[in-house]
C-alpha positions as CSV (number, residue, x, y, z in Angstrom):
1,X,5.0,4.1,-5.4
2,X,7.3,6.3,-6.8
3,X,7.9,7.2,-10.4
4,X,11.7,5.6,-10.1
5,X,10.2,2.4,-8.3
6,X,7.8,2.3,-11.4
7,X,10.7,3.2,-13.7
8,X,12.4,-0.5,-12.2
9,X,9.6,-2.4,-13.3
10,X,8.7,-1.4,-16.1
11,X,9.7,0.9,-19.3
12,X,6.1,1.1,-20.9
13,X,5.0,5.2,-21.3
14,X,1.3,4.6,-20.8
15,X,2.1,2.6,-17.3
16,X,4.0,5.5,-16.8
17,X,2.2,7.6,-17.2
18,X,-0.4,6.2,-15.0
19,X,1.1,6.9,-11.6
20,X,0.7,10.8,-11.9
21,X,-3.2,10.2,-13.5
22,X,-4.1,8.5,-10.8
23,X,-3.2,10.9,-8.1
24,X,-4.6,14.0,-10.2
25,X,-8.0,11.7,-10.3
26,X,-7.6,11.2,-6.3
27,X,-7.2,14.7,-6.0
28,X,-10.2,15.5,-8.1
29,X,-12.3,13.2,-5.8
30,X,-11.1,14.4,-2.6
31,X,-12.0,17.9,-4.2
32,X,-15.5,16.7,-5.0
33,X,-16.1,14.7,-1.6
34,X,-15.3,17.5,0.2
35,X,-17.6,20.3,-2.2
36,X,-20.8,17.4,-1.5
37,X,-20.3,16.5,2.1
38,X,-19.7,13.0,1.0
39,X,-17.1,9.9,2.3
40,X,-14.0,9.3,0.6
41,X,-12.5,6.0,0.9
42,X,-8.7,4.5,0.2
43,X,-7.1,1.4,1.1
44,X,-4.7,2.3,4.4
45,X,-2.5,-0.6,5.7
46,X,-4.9,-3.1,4.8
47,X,-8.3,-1.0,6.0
48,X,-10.9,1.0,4.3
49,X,-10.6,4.1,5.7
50,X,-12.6,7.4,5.0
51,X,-10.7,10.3,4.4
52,X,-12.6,13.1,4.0
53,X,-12.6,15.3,7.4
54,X,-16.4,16.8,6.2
55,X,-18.2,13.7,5.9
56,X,-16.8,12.3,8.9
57,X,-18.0,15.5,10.6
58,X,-21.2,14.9,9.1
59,X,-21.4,11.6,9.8
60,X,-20.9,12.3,13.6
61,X,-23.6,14.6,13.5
62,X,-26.0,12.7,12.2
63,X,-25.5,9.5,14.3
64,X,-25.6,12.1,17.6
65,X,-29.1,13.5,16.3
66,X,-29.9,9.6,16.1
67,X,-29.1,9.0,19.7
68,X,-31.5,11.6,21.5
């Protein structure tokens, strides 16, 4: 959502205000996912989806040392 979608719906500063928090907090766990090797997961079309490229990485590499 976009700050002039938010704008339509509402004129309160703190909800505002919320929509650039939030993405400097997703930022901020992306940041961390990636320094610890660990998953991060958002909502995409309707599915929990990881989006951190190291974990997944990891992830793989763990499940092939599983397999042998």
């Amino acid at each position: 959502m976009t700050k002039k979608e938010l704008m339509k719906l509402t004129n309160d500063p703190i909800l505002l205000g919320s929509l650039p928090a939030l993405r400097r907090a997703a930022k901020a766990a992306l940041r961390l996912g990636q320094q610890t090797s660990t998953p991060v997961y958002v909502l995409r079309r309707g599915r929990v989806v990881n989006i951190n490229p190291t974990a997944r990485k990891t992830a793989a590499r763990k499940t092939a040392n599983l397999c042998r």
